[in-house]
C-alpha positions in Angstrom: -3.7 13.9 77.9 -5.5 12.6 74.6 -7.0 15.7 74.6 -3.6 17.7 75.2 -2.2 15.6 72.3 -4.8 16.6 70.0 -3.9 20.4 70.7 -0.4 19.9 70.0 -1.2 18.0 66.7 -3.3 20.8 65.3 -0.7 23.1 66.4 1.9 20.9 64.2 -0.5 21.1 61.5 -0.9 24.4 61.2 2.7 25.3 61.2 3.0 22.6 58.1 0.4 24.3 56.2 1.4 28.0 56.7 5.0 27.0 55.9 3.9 24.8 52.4 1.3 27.9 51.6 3.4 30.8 52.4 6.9 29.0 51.6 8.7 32.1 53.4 11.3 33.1 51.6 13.1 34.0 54.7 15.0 30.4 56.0 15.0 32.0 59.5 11.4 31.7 59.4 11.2 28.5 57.3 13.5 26.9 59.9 11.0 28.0 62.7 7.9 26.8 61.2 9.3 23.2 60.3 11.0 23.4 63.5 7.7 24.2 65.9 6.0 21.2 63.9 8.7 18.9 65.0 8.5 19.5 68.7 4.7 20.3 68.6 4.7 16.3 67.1 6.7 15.4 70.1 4.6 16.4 72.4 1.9 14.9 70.6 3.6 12.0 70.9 4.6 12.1 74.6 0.8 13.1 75.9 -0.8 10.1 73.7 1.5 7.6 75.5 -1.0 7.5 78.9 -4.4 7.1 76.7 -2.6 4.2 74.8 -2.1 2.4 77.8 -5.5 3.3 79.0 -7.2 2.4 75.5 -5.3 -0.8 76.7 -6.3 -1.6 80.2 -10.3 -0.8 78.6 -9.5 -3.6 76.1 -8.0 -5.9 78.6 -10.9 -6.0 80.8 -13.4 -6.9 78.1 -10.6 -9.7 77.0 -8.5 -10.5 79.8 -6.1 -12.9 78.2 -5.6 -10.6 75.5 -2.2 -10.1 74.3 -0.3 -6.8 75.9 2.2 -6.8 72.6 0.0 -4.5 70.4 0.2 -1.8 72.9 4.0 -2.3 73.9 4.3 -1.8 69.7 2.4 1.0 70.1 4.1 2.7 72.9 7.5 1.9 71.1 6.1 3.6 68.1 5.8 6.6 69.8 8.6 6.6 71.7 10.7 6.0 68.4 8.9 9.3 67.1 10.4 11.3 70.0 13.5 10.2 69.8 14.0 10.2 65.8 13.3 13.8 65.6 14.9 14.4 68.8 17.8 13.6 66.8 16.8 15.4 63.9 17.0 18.8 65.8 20.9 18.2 66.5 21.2 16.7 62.9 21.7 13.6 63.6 19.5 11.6 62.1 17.1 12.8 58.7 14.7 14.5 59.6 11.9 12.2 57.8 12.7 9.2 59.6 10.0 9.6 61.9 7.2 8.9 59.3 7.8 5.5 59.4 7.3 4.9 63.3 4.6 7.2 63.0 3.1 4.9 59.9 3.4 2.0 62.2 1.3 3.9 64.3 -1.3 4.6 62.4 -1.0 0.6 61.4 -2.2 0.0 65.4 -5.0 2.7 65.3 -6.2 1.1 62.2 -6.1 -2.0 64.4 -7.4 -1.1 67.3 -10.2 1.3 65.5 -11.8 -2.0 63.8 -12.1 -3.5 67.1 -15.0 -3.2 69.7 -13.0 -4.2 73.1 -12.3 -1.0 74.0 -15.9 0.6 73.9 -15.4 3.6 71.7 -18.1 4.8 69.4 -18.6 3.9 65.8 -17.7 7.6 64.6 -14.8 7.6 66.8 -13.5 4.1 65.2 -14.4 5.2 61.9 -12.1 8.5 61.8 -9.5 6.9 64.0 -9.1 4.3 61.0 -9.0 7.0 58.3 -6.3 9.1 60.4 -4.5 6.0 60.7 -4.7 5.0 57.1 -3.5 8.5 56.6 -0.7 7.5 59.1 0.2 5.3 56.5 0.3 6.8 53.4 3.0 9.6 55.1 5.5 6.6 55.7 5.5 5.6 52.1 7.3 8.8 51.4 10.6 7.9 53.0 10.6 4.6 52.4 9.1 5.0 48.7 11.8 7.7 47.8 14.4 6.0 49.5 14.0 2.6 47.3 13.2 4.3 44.1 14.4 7.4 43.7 17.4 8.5 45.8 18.9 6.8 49.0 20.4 10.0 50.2 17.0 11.1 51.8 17.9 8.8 55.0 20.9 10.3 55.8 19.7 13.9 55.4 17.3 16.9 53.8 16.8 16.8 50.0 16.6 20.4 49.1 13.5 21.5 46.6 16.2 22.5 44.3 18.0 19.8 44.4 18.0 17.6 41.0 15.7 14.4 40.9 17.7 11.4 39.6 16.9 10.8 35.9 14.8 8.1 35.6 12.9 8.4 38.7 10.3 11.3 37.8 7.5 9.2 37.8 8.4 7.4 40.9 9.0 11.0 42.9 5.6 12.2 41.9 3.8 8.8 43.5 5.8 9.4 46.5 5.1 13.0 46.8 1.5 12.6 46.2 1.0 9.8 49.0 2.9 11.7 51.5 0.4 14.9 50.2 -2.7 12.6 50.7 -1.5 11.2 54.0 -0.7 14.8 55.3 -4.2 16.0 54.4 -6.3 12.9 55.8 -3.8 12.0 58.8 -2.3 14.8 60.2 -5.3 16.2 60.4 -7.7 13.5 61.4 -5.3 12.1 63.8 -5.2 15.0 66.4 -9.1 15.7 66.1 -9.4 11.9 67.0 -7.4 11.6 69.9 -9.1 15.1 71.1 -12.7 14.0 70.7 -11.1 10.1 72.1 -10.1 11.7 75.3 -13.3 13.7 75.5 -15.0 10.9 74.6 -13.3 9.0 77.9 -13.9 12.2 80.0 -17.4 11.8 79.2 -17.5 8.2 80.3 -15.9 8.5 83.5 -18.3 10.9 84.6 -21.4 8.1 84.2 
């Protein structure tokens, strides 16, 4: 399933970067592209639910008294993803919103990634913590432009033409250029680490 999840992320990816390259001009195919990264992220998010729990039982039986609250937070992070741009699709909810779950995610890989209870390898803890780091940076943008440059992004899409508040240039460009970062490092490095994760787990169940 990690492996599964990993496809689907790449997938999403792609769609994001042919739709910022080619920025069709066409908003039938605009609407498409965004539209096949949202449910390619939710099924991302749906397949990486089993391999958190089993990243969790690994952990557990190295620490037995260990705590089972990060992994309910993480499962609840991902279940909040699903269901936030569930609700995007029928326009109920922004269609940002989901960055900040996913950010918390990213805040449990980081988490997890520095720890050696649940056996992975260094490589494998070293990218998870720089996809999750780029986690991060991507739920600064609706947070970021929601406190300092306009509110209205939380209660729907801010179109590209659409006038930035004066005052709040600088601020815009931070935001913009964290949520760039995090899109290069995280969605990226995110899928390829829950791919090579659930390899990584095939691998080790065949010893």
């Amino acid at each position: 399933m990690a492996i599964v999840s990993g496809v689907f992320g790449i997938a999403a990816f792609a769609c994001l970067i042919v739709f910022l390259v080619m920025r069709p001009s066409d908003p039938q195919t605009s609407h498409i592209l965004l539209r096949s990264h949202d449910a390619a992220i939710i099924l991302q998010s749906l397949c990486l639910i089993p391999f958190t729990l089993a990243l969790d039982a690994m952990a557990r039986q190295h620490s037995p008294g260990s705590s089972r609250g990060t992994v309910v937070a993480a499962v609840a992070f991902l279940a909040l993803i699903v269901v936030l741009l569930s609700l995007s699709f029928v326009k109920v909810v922004a269609d940002v919103l989901y960055m900040i779950p996913q950010g918390a995610f990213g805040g449990w890989l980081i988490v997890v990634c520095r720890q050696n209870a649940t056996g992975l390898p260094p490589g494998l803890r070293r990218l998870g913590i720089v996809a999750g780091g780029g986690l991060l940076l991507i739920s600064v943008f609706p947070i970021g432009y929601a406190l300092f440059v306009d509110p209205a992004i939380l209660h729907g899409p801010i179109a590209d033409d659409d006038p930035t508040p004066p005052g709040t240039e600088r601020a815009n460009g931070i935001v913009h250029l964290a949520l760039a970062i995090g899109t290069l490092i995280g969605c990226s490095m995110y899928p390829l680490w829950s791919a090579l994760a659930g390899r990584w787990l095939l691998l080790r169940g065949d010893r």
